[in-house]
matplotlib code that plots the C-alpha trace (Angstrom):
import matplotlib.pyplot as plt

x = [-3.5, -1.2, 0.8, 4.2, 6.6, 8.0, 5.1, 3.5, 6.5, 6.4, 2.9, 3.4, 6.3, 4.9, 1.7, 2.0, -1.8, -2.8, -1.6, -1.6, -1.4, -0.9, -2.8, -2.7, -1.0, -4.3, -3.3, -5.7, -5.9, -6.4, -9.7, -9.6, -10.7, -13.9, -13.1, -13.4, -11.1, -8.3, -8.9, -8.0, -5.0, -4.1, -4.5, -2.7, 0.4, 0.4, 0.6, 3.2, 5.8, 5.7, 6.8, 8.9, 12.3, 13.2, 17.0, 14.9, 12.0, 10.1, 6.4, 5.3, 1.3, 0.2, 4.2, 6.0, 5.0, 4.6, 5.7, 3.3, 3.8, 1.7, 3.8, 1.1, 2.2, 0.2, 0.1, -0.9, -2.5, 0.2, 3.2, 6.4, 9.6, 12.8, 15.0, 17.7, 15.1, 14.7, 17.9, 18.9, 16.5, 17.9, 21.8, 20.2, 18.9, 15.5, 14.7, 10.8, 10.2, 8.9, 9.2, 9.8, 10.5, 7.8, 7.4, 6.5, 3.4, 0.7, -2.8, -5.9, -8.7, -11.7, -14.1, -17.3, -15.2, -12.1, -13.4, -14.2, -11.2, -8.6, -10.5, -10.8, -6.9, -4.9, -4.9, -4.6, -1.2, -0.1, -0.4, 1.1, 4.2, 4.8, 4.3, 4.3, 1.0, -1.9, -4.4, -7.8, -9.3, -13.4, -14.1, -18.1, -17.8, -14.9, -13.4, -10.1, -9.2, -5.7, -3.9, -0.6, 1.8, 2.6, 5.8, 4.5, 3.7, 0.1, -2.2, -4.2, -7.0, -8.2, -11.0, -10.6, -13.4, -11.9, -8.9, -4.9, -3.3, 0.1, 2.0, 3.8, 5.8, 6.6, 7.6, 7.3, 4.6, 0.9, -1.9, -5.5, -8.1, -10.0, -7.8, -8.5, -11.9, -10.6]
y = [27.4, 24.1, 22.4, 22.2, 19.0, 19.6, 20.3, 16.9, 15.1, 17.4, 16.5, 12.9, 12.0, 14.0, 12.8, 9.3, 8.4, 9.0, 8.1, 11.2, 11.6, 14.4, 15.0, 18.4, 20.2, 19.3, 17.1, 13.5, 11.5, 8.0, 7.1, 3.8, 0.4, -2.0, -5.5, -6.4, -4.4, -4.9, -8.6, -8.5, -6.3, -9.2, -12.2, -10.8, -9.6, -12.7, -14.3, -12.2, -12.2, -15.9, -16.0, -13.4, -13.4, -10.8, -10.7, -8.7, -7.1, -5.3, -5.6, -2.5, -2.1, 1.2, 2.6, 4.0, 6.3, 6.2, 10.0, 10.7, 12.5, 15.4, 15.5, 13.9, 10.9, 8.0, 5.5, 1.9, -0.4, -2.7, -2.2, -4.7, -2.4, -3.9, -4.1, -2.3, 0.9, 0.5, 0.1, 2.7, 5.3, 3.4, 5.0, 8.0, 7.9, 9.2, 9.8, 9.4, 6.8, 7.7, 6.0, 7.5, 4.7, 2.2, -0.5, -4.3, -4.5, -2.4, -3.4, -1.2, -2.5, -1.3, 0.9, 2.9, 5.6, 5.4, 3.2, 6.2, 7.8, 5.0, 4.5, 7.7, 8.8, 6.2, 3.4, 5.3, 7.3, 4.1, 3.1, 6.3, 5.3, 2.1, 0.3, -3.5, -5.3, -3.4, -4.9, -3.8, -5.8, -5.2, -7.4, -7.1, -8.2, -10.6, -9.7, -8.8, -6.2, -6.5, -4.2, -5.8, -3.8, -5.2, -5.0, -2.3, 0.0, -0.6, -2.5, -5.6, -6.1, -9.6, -10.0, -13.1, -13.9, -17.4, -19.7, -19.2, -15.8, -16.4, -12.9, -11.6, -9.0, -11.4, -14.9, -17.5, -15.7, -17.1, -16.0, -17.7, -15.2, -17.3, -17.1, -13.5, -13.6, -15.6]
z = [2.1, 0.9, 3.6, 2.8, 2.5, 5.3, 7.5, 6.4, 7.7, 11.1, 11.6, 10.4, 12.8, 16.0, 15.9, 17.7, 17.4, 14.1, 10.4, 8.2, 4.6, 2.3, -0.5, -3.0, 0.0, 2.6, 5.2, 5.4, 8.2, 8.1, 9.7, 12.4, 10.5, 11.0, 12.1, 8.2, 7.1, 10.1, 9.5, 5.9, 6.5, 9.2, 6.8, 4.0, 5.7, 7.9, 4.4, 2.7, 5.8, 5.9, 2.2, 1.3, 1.5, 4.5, 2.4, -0.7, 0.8, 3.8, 4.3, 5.5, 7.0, 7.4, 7.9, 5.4, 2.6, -1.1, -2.8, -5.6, -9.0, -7.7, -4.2, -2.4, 0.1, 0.8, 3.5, 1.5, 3.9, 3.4, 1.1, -0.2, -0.4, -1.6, 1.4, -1.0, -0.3, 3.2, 4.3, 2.4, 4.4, 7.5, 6.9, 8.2, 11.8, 12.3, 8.6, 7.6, 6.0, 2.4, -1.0, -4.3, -6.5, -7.3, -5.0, -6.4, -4.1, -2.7, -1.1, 0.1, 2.0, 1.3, 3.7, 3.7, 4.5, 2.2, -0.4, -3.1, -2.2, -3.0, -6.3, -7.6, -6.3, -5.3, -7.3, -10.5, -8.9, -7.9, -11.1, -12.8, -10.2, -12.1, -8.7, -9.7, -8.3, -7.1, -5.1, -4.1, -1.3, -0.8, 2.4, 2.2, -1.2, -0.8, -4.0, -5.1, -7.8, -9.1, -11.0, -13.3, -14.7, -18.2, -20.5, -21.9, -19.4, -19.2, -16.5, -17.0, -14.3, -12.8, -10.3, -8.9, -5.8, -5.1, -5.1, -4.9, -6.7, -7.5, -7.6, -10.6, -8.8, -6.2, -7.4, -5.9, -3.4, -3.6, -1.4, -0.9, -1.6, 0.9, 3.6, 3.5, 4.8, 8.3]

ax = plt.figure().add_subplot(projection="3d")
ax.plot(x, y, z, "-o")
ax.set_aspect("equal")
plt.show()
């Protein structure tokens, strides 16, 4: 039987150890990381909260929730929310912390365990939520997929394996694909 809304977010918030998703009304736990994919996560949010402005946006790493079309929630492995949207959750003391519009950044790290997952349903709902830049990190391969939302609606895809990627969603915000393999 589907979990409801509301149970997700009971679960979510009492269970201090774990990071929970919901997806179709079953609840998804978010297995533990290799030293690959924890090192990535690392590099890249080391990277973004150096750069963005803290007075427009909130880098979020496995906190906060994206609401999908199908009432699923997922936890991105690191997501950019305009601060506009998170202070706006913060009027209201202990309020879980989920976003419904799209977001100009979200990342996944790939796993043996999650990889399939995240391709086959996440990154297209984060596309059908209009979120800005996807990105999908593979740290075996040292490749990075990105996802860019276009004028028209649409997505173009780069694969760049080397060099400096200067973000659309973010301007003025650049990361080293390198760097992300420290």
């Amino acid at each position: 039987m589907p979990i409801t809304p509301e149970t997700y977010e009971r679960v979510a918030l009492e269970d201090d150890e774990n990071r929970w998703e919901l997806w179709c009304g079953r609840l998804r736990r978010k297995p533990g990381v290799t030293t690959e994919h924890a090192g990535a996560i690392d590099a890249l949010n080391w990277t973004l909260q150096r750069q963005i402005d803290r007075d427009q946006f909130r880098v979020r790493t496995n906190d906060g929730r994206l609401r999908i079309s199908n009432g699923s929630y997922y936890v991105p492995d690191i997501a950019v929310i305009p601060r506009s949207s998170y202070l706006k959750l913060c009027e209201r003391p202990r309020t879980f912390e989920v976003y419904n519009d799209p977001v100009p950044f979200v990342a996944e790290v790939w796993s043996p365990s999650t990889g399939e997952y995240d391709v086959e349903k996440k990154f297209p709902e984060y596309r059908l939520r209009g979120d800005g830049e996807i990105w999908r990190i593979h740290p075996y391969e040292r490749t990075v997929t990105i996802w860019r939302r276009q004028s028209d609606g649409g997505y173009s895809e780069q694969v760049p394996t080397t060099g400096i990627v200067r973000l659309t969603a973010l301007p003025g915000v650049t990361i080293d694909i390198d760097r992300l393999w420290d």
